[in-house]
N, C-alpha and C positions, 0 to 999 in steps of 0.2 A: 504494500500500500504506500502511498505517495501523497503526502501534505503538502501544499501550496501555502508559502508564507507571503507575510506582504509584501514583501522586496522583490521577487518575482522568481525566488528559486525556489527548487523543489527536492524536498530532502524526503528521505527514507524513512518511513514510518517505524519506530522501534517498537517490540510490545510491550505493555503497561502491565507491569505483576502485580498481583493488590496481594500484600502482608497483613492477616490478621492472627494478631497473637495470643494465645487460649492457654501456656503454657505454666503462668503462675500457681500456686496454691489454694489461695483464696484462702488461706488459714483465719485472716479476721471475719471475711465475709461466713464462711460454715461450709459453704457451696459455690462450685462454678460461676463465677460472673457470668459465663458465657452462657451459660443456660438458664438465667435469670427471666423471668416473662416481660416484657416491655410492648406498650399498646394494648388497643382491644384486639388486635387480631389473634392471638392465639399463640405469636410467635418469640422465640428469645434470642435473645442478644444477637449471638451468632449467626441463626437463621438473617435476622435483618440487618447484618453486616455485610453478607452474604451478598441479598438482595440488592445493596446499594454499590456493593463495588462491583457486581456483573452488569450493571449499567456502565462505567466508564475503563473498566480493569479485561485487557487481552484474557489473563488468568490469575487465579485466585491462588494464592500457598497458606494455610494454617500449619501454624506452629503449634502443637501441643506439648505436653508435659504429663505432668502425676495424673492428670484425670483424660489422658487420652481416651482410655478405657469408653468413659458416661461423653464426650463428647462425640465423640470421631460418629456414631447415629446419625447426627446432626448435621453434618458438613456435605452430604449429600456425594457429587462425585468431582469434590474440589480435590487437589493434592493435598495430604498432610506430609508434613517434616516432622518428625518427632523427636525430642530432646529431652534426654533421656534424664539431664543433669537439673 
């Protein structure tokens, strides 16, 4: 793909990775931020994180951690990176 900038050149479209990071403890929270319920729809965190970077983002990477386990349901058929530390 091929952007037209204002100058009149045309440069190479890079892809846009969107990083969302799920990898914390949540030790004070009790629970997954990431799975937390946010709006009326039904949905948390994650899911509409999700939602808003497949509007501007090529692809998606989530990072997990200790609760990949209860997340990784949720990420649908995004990439995870898992880290382990």
């Amino acid at each position: 793909m091929q952007i037209h900038h204002g100058t009149g050149n045309m440069k190479e479209h890079k892809s846009i990775i969107g990083i969302i990071l799920t990898a914390g403890e949540s030790s004070r929270m009790g629970s997954p931020k990431a799975l937390l319920p946010v709006g009326d729809e039904g949905k948390n965190l994650i899911e509409l994180q999700i939602d808003a970077y497949s509007s501007c983002c090529d692809e998606i990477r989530i990072v997990t951690g200790c609760n990949a386990a209860i997340i990784r349901p949720h990420i649908g058929e995004q990439i995870e990176v898992h880290n382990p530390n």
